[in-house]
BAFI-3210 file (N, C-alpha, C; in Angstrom, 3 decimals, decimal comma, padded with zeros to 6 digits):
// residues 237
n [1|2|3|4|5|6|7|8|9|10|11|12|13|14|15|16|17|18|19|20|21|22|23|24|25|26|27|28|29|30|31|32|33|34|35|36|37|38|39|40|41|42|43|44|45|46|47|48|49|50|51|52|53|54|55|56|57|58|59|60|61|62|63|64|65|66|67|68|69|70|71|72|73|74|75|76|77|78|79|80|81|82|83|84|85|86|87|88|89|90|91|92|93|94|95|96|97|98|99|100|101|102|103|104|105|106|107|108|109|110|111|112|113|114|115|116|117|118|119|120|121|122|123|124|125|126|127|128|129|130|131|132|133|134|135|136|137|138|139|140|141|142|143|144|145|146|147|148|149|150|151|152|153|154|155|156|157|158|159|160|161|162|163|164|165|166|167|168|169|170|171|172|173|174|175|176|177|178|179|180|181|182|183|184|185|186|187|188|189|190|191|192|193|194|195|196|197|198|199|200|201|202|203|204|205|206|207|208|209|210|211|212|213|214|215|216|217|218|219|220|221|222|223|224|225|226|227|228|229|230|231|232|233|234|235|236|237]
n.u [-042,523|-041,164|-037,816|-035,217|-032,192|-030,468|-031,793|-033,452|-031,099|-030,437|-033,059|-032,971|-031,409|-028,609|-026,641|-026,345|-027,882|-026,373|-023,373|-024,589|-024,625|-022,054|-021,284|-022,384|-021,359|-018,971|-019,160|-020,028|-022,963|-025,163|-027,687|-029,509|-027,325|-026,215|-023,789|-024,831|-025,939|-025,507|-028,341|-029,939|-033,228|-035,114|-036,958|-037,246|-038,821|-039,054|-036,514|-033,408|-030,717|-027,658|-025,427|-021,958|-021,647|-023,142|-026,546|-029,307|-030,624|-033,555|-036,346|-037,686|-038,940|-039,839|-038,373|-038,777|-037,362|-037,036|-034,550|-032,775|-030,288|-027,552|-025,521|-022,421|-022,400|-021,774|-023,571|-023,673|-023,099|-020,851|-017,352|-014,684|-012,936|-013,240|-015,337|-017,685|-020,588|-024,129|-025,262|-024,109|-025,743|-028,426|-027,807|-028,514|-030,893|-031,995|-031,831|-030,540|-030,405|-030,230|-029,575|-032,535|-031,686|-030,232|-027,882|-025,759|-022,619|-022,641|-024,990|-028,338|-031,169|-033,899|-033,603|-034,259|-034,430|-034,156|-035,590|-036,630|-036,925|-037,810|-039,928|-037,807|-036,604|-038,988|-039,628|-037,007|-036,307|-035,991|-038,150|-040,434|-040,524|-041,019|-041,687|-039,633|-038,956|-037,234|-035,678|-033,404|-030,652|-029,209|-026,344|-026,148|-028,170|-031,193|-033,696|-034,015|-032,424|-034,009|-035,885|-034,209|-033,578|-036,320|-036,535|-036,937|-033,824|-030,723|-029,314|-026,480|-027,664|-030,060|-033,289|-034,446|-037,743|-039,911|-039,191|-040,779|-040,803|-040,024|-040,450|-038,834|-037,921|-036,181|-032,829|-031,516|-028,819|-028,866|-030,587|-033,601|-035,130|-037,601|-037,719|-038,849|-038,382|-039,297|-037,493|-034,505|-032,000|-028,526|-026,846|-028,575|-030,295|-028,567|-026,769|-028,408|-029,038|-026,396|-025,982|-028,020|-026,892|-026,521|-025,144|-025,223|-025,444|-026,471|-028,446|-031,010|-033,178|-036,872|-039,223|-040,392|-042,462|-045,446|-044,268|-042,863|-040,491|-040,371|-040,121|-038,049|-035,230|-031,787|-029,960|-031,658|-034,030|-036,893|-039,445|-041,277|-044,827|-047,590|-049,877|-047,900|-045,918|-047,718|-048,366|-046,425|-045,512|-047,597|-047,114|-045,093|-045,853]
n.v [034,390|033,358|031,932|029,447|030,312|028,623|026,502|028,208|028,520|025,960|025,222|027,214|026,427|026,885|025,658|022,697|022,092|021,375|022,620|025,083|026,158|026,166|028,010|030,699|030,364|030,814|034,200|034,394|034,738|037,353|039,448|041,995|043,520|043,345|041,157|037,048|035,317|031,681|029,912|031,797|033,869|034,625|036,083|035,564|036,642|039,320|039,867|041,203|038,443|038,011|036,102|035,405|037,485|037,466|038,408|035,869|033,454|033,677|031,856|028,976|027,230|023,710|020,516|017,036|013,997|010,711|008,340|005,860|004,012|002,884|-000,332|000,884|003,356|006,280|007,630|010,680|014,496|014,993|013,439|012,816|010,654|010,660|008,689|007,823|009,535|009,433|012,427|013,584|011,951|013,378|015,585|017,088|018,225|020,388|021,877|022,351|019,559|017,104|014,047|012,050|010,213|007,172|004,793|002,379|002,137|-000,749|-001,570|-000,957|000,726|002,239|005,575|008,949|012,245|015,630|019,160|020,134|021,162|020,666|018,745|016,432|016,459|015,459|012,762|011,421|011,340|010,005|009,477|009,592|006,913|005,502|003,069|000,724|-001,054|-004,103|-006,011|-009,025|-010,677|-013,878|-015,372|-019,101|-019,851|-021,005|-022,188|-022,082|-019,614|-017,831|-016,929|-016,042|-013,900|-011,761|-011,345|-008,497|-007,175|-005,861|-002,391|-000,276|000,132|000,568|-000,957|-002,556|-001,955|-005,233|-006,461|-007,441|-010,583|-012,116|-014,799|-015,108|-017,169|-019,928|-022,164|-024,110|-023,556|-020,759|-017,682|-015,580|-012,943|-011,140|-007,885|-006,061|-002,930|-000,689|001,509|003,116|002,463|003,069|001,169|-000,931|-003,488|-004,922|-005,281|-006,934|-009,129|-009,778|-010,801|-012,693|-014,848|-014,673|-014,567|-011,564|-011,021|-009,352|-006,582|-004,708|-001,712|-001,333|-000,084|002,656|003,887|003,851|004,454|003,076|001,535|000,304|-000,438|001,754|002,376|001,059|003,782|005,897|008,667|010,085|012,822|013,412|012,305|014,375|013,248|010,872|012,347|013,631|011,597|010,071|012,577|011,493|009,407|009,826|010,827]
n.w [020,284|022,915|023,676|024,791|024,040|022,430|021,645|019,738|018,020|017,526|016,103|013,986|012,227|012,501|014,155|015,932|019,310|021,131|019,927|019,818|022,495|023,331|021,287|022,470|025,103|024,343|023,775|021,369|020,752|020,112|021,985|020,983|020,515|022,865|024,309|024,706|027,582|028,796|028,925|028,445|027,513|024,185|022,047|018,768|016,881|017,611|019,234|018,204|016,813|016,908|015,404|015,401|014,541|011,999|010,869|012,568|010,815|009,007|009,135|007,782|007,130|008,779|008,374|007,417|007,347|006,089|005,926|004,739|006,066|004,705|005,662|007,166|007,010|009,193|011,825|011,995|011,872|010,849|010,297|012,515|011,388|008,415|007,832|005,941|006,317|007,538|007,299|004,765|003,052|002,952|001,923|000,064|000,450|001,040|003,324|006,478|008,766|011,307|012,621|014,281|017,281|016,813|014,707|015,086|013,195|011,854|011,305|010,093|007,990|009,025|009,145|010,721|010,280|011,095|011,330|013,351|016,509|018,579|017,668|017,119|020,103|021,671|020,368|020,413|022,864|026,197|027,542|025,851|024,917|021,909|020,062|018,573|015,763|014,858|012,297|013,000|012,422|012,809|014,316|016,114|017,054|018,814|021,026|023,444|023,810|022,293|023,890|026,173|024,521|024,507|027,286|030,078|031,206|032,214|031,655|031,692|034,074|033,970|033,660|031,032|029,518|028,735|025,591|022,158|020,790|017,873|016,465|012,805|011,018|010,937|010,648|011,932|013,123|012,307|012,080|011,902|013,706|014,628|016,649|019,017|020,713|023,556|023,825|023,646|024,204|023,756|021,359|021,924|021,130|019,579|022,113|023,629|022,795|022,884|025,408|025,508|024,491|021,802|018,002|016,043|013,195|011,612|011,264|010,486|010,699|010,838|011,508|013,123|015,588|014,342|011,694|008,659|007,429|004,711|001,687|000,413|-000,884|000,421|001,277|-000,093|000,643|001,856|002,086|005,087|004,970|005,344|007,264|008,482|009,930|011,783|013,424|014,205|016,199|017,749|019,038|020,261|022,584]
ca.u [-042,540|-039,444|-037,185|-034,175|-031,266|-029,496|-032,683|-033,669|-030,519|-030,741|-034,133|-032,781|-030,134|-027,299|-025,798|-026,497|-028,147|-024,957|-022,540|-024,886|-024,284|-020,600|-020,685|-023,065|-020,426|-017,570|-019,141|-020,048|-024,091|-025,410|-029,043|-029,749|-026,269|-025,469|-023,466|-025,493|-025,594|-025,963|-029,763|-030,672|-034,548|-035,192|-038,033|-036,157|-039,511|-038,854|-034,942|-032,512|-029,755|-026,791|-024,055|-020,826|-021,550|-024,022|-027,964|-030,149|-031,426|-034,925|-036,980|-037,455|-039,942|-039,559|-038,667|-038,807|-036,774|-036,851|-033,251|-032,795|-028,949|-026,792|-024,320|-021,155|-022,179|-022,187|-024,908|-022,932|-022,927|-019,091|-016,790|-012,782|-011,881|-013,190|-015,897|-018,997|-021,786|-025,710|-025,773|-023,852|-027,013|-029,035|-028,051|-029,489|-032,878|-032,143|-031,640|-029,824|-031,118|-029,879|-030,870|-033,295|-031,518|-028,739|-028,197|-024,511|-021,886|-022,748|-026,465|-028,943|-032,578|-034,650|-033,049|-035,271|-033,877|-035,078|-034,445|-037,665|-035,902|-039,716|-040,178|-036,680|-037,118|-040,133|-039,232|-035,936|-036,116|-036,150|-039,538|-041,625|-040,622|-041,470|-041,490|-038,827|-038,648|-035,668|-034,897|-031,805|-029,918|-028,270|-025,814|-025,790|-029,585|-031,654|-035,304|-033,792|-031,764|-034,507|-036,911|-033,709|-033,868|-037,100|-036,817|-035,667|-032,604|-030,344|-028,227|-026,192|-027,766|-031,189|-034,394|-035,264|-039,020|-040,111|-038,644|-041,596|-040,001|-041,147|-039,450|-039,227|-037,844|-034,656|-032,325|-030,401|-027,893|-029,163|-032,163|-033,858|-035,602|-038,113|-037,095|-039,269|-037,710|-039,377|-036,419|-033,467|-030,454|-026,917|-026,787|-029,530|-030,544|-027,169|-026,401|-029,469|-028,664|-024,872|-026,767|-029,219|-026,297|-026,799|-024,476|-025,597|-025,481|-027,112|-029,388|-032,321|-034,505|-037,537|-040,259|-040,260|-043,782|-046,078|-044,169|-042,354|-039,492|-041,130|-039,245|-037,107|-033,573|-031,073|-029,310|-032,168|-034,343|-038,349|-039,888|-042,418|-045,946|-048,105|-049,706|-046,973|-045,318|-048,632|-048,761|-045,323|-046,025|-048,817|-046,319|-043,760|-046,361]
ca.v [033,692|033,356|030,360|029,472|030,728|027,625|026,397|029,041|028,379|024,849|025,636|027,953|025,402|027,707|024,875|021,675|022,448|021,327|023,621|026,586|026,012|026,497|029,381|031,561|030,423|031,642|035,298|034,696|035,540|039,002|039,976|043,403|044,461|042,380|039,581|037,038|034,620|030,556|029,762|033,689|033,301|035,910|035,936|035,946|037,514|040,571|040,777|041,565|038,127|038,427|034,913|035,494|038,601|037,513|038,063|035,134|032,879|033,228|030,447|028,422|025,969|022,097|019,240|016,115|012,942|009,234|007,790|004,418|004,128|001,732|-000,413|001,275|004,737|006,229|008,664|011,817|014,871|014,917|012,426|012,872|009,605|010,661|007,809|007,890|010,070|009,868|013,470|013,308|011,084|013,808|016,619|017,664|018,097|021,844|022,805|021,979|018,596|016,421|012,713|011,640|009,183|006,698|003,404|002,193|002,102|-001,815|-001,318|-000,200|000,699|003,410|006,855|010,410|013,730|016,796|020,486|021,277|020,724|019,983|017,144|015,535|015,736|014,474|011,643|010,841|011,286|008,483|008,451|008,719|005,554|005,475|001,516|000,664|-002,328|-004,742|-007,283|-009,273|-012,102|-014,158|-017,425|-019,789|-019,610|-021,837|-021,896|-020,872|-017,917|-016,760|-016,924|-015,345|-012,172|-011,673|-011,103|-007,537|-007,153|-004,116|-002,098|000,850|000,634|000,565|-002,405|-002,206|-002,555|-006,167|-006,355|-007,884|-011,454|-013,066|-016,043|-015,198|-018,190|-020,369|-023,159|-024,755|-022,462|-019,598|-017,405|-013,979|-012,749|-009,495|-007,454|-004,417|-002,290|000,576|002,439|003,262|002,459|002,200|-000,213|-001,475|-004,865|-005,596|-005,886|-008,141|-010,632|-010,350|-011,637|-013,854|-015,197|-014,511|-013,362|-010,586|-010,908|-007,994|-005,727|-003,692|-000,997|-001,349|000,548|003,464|004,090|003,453|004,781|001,426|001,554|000,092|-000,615|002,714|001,453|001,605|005,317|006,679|009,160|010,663|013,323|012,267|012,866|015,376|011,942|010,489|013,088|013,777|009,822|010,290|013,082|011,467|008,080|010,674|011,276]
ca.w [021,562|023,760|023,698|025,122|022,756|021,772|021,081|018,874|017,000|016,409|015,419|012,775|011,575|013,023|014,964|016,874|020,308|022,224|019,586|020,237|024,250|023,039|021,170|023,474|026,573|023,650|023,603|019,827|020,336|020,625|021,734|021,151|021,091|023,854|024,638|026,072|028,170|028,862|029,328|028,179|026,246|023,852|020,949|017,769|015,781|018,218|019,276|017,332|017,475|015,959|015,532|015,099|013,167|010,985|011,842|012,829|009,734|008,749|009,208|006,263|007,565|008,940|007,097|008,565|006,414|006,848|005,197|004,590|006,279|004,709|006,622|006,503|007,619|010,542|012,327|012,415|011,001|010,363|010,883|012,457|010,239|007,363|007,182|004,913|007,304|007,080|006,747|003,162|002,228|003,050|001,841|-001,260|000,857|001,167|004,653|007,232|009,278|012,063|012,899|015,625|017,139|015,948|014,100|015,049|011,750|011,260|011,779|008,998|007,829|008,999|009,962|010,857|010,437|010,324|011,789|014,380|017,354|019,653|017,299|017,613|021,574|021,506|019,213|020,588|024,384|026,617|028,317|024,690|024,614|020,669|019,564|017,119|015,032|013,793|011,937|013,428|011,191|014,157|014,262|017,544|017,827|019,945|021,066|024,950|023,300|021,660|025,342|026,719|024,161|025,428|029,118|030,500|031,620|033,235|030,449|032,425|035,441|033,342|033,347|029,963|029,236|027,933|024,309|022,014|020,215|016,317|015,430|011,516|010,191|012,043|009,946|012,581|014,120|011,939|012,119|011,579|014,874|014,228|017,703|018,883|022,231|023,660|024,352|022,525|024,679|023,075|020,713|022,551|020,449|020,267|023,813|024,416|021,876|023,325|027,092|025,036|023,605|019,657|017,479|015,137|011,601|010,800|011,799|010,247|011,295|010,141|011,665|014,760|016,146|013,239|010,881|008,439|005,843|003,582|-000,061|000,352|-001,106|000,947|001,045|-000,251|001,458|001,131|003,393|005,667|004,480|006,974|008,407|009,290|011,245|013,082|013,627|015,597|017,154|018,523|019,101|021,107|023,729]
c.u [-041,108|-039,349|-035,786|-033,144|-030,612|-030,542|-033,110|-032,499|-030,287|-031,671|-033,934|-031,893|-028,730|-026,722|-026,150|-026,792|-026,859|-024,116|-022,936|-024,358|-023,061|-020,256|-021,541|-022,160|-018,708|-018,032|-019,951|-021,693|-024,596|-027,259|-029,008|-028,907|-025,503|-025,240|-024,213|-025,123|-026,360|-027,602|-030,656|-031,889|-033,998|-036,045|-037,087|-037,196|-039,720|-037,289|-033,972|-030,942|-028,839|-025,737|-022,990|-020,812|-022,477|-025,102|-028,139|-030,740|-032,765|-035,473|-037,559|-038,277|-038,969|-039,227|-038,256|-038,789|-037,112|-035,942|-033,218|-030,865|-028,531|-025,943|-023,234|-020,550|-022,502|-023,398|-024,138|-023,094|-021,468|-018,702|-015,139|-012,226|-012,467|-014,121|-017,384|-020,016|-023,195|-026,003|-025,639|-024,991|-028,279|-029,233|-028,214|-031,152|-033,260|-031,975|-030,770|-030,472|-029,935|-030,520|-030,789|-032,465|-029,797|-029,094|-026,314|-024,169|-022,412|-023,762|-027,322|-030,148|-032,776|-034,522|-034,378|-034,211|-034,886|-034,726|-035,923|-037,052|-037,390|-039,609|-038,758|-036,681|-038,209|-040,244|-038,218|-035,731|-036,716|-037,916|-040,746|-041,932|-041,622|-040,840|-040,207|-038,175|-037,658|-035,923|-034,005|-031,655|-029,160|-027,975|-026,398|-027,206|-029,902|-032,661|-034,918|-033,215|-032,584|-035,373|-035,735|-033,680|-034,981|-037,635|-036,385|-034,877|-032,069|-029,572|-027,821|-026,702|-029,729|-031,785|-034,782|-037,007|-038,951|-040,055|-040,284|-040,849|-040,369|-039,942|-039,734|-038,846|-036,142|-034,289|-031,629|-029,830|-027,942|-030,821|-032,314|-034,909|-036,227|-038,103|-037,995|-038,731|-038,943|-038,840|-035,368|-032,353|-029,514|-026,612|-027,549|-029,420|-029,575|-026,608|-027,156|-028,993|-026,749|-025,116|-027,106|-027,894|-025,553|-025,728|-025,066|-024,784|-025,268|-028,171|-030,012|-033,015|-035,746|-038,842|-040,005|-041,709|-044,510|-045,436|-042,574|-041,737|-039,771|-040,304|-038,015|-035,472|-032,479|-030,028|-030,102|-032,927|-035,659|-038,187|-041,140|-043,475|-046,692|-049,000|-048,976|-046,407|-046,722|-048,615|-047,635|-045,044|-046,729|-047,761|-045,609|-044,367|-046,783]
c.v [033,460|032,177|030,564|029,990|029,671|026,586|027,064|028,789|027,242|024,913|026,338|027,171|025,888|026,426|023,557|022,407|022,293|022,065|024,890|027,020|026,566|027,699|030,410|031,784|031,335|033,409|035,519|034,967|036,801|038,654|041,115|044,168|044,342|041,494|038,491|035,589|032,546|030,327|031,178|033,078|034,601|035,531|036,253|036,213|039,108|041,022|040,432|040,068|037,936|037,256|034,363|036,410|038,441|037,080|036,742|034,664|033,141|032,181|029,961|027,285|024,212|021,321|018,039|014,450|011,619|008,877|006,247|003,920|002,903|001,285|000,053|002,594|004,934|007,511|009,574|012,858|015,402|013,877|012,671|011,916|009,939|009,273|008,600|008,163|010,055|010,803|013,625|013,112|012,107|015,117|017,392|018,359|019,556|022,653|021,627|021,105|017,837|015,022|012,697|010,460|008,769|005,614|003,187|001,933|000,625|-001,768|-000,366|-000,172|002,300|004,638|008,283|011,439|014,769|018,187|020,963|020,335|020,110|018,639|016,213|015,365|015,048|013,100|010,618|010,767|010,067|008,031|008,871|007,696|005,215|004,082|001,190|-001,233|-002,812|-006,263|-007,979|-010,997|-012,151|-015,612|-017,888|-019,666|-021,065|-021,162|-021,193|-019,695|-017,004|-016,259|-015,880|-013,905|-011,538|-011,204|-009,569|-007,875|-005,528|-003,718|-000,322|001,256|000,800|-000,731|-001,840|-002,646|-003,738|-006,023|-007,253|-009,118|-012,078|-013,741|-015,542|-016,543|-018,686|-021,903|-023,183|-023,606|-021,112|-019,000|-016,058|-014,094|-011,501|-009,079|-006,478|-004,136|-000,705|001,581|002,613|003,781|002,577|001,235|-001,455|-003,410|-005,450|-006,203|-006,637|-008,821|-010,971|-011,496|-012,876|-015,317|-015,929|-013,591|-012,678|-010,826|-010,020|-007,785|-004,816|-003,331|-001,091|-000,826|001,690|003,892|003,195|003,834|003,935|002,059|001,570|-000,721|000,292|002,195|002,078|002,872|006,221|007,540|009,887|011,492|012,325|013,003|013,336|014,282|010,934|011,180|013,148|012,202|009,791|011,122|012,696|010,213|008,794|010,650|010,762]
c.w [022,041|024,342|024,531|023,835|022,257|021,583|019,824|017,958|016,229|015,778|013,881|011,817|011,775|013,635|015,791|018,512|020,980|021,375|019,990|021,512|023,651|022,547|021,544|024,214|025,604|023,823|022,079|019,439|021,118|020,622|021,586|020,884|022,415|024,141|025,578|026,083|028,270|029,461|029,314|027,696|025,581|023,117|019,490|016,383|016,795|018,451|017,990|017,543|016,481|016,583|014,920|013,953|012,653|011,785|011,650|011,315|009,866|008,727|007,730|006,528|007,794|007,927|008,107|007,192|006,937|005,665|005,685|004,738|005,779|005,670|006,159|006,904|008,860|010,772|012,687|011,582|010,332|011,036|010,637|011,625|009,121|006,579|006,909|006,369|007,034|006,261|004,932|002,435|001,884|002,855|000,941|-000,527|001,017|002,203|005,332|008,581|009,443|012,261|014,205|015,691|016,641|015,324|014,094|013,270|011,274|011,166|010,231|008,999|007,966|010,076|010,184|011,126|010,227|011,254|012,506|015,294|018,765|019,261|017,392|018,553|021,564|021,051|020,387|022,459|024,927|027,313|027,246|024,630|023,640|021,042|018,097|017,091|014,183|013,399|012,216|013,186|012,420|013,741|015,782|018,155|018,126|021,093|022,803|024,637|023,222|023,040|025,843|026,313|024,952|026,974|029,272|031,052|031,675|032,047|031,013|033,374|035,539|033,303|032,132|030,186|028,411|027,027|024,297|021,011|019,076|016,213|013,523|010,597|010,694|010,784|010,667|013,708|013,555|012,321|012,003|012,651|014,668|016,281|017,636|020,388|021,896|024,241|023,260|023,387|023,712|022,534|021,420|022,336|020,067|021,126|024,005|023,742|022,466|024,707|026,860|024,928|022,134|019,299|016,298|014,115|010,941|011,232|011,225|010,890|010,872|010,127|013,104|014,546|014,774|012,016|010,213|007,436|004,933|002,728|000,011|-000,210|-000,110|000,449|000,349|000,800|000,687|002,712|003,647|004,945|006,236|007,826|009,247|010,387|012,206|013,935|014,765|016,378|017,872|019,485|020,257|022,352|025,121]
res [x|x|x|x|x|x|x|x|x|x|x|x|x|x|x|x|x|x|x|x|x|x|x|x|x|x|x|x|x|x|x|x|x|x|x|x|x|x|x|x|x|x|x|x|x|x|x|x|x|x|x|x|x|x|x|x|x|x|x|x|x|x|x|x|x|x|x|x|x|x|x|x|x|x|x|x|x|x|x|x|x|x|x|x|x|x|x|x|x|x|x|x|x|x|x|x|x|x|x|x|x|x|x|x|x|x|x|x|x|x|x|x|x|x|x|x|x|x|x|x|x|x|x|x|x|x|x|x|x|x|x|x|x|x|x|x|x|x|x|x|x|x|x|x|x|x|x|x|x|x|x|x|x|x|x|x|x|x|x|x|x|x|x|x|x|x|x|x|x|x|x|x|x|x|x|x|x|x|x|x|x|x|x|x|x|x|x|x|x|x|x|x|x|x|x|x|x|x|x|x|x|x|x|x|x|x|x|x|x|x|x|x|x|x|x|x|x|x|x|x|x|x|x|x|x|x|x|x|x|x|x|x|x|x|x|x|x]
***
């Protein structure tokens, strides 16, 4: 079936959809024997594609992770400073996998990777609007703060959808607040609690659509089981 080409190569694990864009516009993929071009399709169980010399990977089937990010790392798969990356965490798993998504460097819990590039859009694009659940350890709380998390509000020009709010348990000027958004702005739950005005503690992920952390220790990592992914596939839609 015929895909876009820089599709087809993240697909294969050749490259990050936005690197492929890059080295198509460099000259560096061939269809057929010919150089081709930005937004070309081609079928890559019929043409012949050839990148940077060497054919087209064989497909090697999906895999589809859930990592348990510590704080500390960041969501990248390299990093110019030289700090501690997700991917690292993840790469014993055998192929080559990207995460859905982010979880800023201070920020931790429950990451998704994986290398079918359908199900990461699907997942990660803005109008799934998959549910994702946090934990958030906050000082300077107070019963109007917490009413104020709560409300939408604009973030880049954006109304978020009504956040959903759990008091989990408050001592004074402390407290743990369970947070669900159905979006996934920019350090999203961050910025509201900056408005609300809560300061963040700490922050756990702890569930996206139906599918929950659990126990997992932090920096470890399981695949998903074939109900789960269907479960967020279904969540994506």
């Amino acid at each position: 079936m015929k895909d876009r080409l820089q599709k087809i190569l993240s697909a294969r694990g050749v490259a990050s959809r936005r690197r492929a864009e890059e080295m198509i516009t460099a000259g560096k993929v061939l269809v057929n024997g010919t150089v081709a071009t930005l937004g070309q399709c081609a079928d890559p169980d019929i043409d012949k594609i050839v990148v940077d010399g060497n054919p087209l990977p064989a497909h090697e089937g999906y895999v589809y992770i859930m990592l348990h990010k510590p704080r500390g790392v960041v969501t990248t798969l390299s990093d110019e400073k030289g700090r501690p990356n997700a991917a690292q965490l993840v790469a014993d798993c055998g192929q080559r996998v990207w995460p859905i998504g982010r979880l800023d460097m201070d920020s931790e819990g429950l990451l998704l990777f994986t290398n079918d590039g359908a199900f990461s859009q699907d997942v990660a694009h803005p109008r799934s609007q998959v549910d994702k659940r946090y934990l958030v350890w906050v000082r300077e709380f107070a019963p109007e703060k917490e009413a104020a998390l709560g409300k939408r509000i604009t973030l880049d020009g954006y109304t978020i959808a009504k956040p959903e709010i759990k008091l989990r348990w408050a001592d004074g000027p402390k407290a743990c607040i369970e947070v669900t958004i159905h979006e996934g702005r920019n350090r999203q739950v961050r910025r509201m609690c900056v408005q609300a005005g809560l300061k963040v503690v700490r922050l756990l992920r702890i569930a996206e659509g139906r599918l929950e952390l659990g126990k997992l220790a932090p920096g470890a990592w399981r695949n998903l089981t074939p109900a789960e992914i269907e479960a967020l596939k279904q969540d994506g839609k």
